[in-house]
RONUSE-742777 format. One line per field, with one value per atom (N, C-alpha, C): chain; residue in three letters; x negated, y, z negated. Coordinates in nm, 4 decimals, m for minus. Last residue first. Example, Ala and Ser with C-alpha at 12.3 -4.5 7.8 and 13.67 -1.06 7.14 Angstrom:
drenke <- (A | A | A | A | A | A)
guza <- (Ser | Ser | Ser | Ala | Ala | Ala)
c1 <- (m1.2850 | m1.3670 | m1.2900 | m1.3190 | m1.2300 | m1.3200)
c2 <- (m0.2250 | m0.1060 | 0.0030 | m0.5690 | m0.4500 | m0.3300)
c3 <- (m0.7080 | m0.7140 | m0.7870 | m0.7800 | m0.7800 | m0.7800)
This chain:
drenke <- (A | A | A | A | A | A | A | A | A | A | A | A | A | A | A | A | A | A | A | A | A | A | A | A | A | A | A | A | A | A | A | A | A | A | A | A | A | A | A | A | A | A | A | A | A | A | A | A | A | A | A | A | A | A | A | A | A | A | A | A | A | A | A | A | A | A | A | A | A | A | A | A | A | A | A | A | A | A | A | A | A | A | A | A | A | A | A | A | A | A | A | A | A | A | A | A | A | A | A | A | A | A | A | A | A | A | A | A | A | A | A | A | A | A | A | A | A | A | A | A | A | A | A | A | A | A | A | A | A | A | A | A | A | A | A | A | A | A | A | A | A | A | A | A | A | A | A | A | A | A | A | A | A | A | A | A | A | A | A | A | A | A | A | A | A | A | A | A | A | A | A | A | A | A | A | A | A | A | A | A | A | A | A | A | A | A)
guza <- (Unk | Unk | Unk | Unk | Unk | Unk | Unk | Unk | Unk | Unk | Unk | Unk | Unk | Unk | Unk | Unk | Unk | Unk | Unk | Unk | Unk | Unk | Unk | Unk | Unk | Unk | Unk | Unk | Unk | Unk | Unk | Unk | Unk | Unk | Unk | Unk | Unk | Unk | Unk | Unk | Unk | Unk | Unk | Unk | Unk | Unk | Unk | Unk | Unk | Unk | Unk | Unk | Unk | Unk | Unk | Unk | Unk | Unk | Unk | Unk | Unk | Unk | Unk | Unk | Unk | Unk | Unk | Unk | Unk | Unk | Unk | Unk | Unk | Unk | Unk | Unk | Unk | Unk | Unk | Unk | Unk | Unk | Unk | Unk | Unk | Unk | Unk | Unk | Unk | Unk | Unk | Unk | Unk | Unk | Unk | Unk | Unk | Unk | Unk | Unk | Unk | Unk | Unk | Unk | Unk | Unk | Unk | Unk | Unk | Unk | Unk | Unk | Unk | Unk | Unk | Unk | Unk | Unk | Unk | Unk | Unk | Unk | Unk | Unk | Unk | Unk | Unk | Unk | Unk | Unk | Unk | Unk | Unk | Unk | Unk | Unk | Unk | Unk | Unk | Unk | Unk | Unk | Unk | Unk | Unk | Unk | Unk | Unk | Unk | Unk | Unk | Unk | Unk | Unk | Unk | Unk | Unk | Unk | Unk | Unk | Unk | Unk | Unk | Unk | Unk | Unk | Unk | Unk | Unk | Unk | Unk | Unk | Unk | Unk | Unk | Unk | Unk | Unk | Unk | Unk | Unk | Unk | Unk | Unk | Unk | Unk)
c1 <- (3.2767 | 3.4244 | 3.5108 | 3.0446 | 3.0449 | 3.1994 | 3.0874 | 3.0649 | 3.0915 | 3.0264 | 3.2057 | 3.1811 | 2.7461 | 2.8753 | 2.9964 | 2.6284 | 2.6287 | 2.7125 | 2.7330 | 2.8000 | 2.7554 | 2.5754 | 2.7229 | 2.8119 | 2.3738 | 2.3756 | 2.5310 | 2.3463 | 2.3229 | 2.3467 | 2.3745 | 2.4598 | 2.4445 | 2.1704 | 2.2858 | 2.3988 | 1.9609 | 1.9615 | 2.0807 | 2.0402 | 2.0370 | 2.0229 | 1.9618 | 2.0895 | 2.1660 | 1.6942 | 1.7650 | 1.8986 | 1.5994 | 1.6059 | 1.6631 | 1.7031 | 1.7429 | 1.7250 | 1.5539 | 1.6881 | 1.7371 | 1.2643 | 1.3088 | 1.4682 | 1.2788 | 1.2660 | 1.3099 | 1.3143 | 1.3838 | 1.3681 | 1.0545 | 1.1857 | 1.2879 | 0.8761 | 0.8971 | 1.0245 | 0.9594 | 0.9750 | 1.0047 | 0.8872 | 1.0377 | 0.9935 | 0.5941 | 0.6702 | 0.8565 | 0.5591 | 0.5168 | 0.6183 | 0.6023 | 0.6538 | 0.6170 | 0.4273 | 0.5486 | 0.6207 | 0.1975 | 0.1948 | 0.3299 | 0.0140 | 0.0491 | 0.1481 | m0.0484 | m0.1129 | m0.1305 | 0.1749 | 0.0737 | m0.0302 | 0.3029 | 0.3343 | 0.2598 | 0.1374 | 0.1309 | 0.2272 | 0.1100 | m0.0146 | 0.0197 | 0.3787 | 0.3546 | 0.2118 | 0.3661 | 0.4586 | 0.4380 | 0.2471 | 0.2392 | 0.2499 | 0.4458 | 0.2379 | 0.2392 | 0.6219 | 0.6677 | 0.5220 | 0.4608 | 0.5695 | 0.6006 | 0.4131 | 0.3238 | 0.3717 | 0.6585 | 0.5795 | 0.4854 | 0.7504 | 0.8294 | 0.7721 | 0.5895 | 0.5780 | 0.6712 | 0.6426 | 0.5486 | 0.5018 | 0.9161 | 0.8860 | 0.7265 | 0.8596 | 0.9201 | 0.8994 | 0.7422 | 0.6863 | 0.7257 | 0.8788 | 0.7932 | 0.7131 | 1.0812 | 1.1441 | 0.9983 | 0.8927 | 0.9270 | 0.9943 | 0.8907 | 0.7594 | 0.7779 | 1.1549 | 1.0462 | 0.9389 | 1.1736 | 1.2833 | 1.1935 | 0.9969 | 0.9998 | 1.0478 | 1.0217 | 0.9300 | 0.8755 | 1.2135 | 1.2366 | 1.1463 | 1.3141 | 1.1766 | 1.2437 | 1.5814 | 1.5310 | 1.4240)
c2 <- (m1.6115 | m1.6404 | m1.5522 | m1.4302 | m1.5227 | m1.5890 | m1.3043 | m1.2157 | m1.3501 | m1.5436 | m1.4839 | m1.3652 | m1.6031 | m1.6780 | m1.5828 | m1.3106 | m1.3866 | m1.4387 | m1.3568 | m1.2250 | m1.2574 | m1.6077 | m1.5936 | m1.4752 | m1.4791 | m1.6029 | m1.6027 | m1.2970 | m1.2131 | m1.3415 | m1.4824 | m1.3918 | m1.3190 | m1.6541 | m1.7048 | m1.5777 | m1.4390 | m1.4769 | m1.5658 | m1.3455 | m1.2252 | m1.2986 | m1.6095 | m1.4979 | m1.4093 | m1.6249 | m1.7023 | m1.6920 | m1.3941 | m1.4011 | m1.4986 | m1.4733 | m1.3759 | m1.3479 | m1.7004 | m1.6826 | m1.6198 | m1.5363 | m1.6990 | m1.6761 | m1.4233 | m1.3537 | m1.4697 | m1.6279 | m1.5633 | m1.4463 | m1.7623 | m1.8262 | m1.7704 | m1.5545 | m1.5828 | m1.6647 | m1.5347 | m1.3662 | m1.4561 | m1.8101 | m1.7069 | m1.6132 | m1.7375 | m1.8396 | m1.8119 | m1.5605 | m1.5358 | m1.6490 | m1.7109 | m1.5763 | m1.5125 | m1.8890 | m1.9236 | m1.8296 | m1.9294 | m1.9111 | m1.9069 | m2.0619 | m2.1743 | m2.0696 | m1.8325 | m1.9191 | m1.9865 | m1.6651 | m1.6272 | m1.7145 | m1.8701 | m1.7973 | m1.7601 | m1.7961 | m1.9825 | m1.9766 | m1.5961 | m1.6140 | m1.7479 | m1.5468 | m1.4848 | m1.5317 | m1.7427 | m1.7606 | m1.7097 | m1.5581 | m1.7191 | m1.7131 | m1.3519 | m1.3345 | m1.4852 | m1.4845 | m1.4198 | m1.4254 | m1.5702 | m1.6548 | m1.6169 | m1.3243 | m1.4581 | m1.5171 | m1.1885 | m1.1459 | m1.2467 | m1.4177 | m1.4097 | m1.3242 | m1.3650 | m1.5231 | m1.5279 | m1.1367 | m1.1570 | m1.2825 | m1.1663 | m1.1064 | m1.0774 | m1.2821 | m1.3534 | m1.2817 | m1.1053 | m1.2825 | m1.3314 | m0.9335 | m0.8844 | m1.0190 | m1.1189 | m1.0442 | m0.9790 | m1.1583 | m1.2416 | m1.1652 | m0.9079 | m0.9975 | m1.0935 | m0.8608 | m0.7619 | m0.8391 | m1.0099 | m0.9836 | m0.9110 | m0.8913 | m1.0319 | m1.0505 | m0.6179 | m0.6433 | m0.7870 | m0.6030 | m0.5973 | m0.5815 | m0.7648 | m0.6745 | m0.6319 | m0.6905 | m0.7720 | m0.6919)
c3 <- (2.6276 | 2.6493 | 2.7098 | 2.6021 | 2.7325 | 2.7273 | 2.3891 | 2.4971 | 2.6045 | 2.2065 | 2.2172 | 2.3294 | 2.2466 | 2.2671 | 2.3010 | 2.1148 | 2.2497 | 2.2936 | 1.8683 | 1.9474 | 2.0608 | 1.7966 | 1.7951 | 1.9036 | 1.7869 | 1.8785 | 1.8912 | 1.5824 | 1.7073 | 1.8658 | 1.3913 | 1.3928 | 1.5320 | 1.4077 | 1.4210 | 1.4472 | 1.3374 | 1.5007 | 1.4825 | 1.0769 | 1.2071 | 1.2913 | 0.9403 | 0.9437 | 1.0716 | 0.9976 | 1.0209 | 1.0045 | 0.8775 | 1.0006 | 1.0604 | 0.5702 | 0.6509 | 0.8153 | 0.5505 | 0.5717 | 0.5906 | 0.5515 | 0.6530 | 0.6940 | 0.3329 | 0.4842 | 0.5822 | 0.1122 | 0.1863 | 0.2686 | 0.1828 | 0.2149 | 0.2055 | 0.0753 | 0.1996 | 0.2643 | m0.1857 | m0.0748 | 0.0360 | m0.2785 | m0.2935 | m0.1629 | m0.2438 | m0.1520 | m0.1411 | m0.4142 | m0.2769 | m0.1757 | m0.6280 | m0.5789 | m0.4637 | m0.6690 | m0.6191 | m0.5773 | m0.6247 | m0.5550 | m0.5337 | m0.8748 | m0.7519 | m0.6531 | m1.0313 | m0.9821 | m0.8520 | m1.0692 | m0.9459 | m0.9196 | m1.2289 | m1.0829 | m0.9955 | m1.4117 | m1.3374 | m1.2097 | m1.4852 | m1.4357 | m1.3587 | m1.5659 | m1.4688 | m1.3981 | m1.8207 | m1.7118 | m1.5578 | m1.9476 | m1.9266 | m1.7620 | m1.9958 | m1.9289 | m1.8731 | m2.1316 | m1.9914 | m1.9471 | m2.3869 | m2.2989 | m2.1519 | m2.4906 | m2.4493 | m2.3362 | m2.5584 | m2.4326 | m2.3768 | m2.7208 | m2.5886 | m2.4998 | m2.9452 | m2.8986 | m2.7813 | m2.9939 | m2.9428 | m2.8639 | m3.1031 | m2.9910 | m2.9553 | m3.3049 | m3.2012 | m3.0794 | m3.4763 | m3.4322 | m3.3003 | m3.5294 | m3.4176 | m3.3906 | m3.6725 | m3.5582 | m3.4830 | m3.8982 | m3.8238 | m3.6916 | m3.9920 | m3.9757 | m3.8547 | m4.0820 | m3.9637 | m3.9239 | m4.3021 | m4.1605 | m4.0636 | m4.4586 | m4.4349 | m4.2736 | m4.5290 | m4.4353 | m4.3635 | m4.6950 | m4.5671 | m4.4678 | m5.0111 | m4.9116 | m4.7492 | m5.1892 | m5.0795 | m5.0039)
C-alpha cells in the first residue's frame, strides 16, 4: 500500500481547515464581531460590579 495516498489527503484536509479558520477570521474582522464580543462582555461585567456594589449598599442600609 503507497502511503503517500493517505498523506495526500490528510494535508488536504488540513489545508482546507486552515482556509476555513483565515476565512473565518477576515469575516470577523470584517463586520466587527470580535470586537463587539469584547465589548458586551465588558458591558456585563460592569454590569456585575454595580449590581454587586448596589446590593452591599442595600444590606448596609438594613
Amino acid at each position: 500500500m503507497d502511503i503517500s495516498a493517505p498523506f495526500s489527503i490528510l494535508l488536504g484536509l488540513l489545508a482546507v481547515v486552515f482556509i476555513i479558520i483565515g476565512i473565518r477570521e477576515v469575516i470577523m474582522w470584517y463586520w466587527k464581531i470580535n470586537r463587539i464580543v469584547k465589548l458586551l462582555e465588558n458591558i456585563e461585567e460592569n454590569t456585575s460590579k454595580l449590581l454587586r456594589k448596589n446590593k452591599d449598599k442595600n444590606s448596609d442600609i438594613e
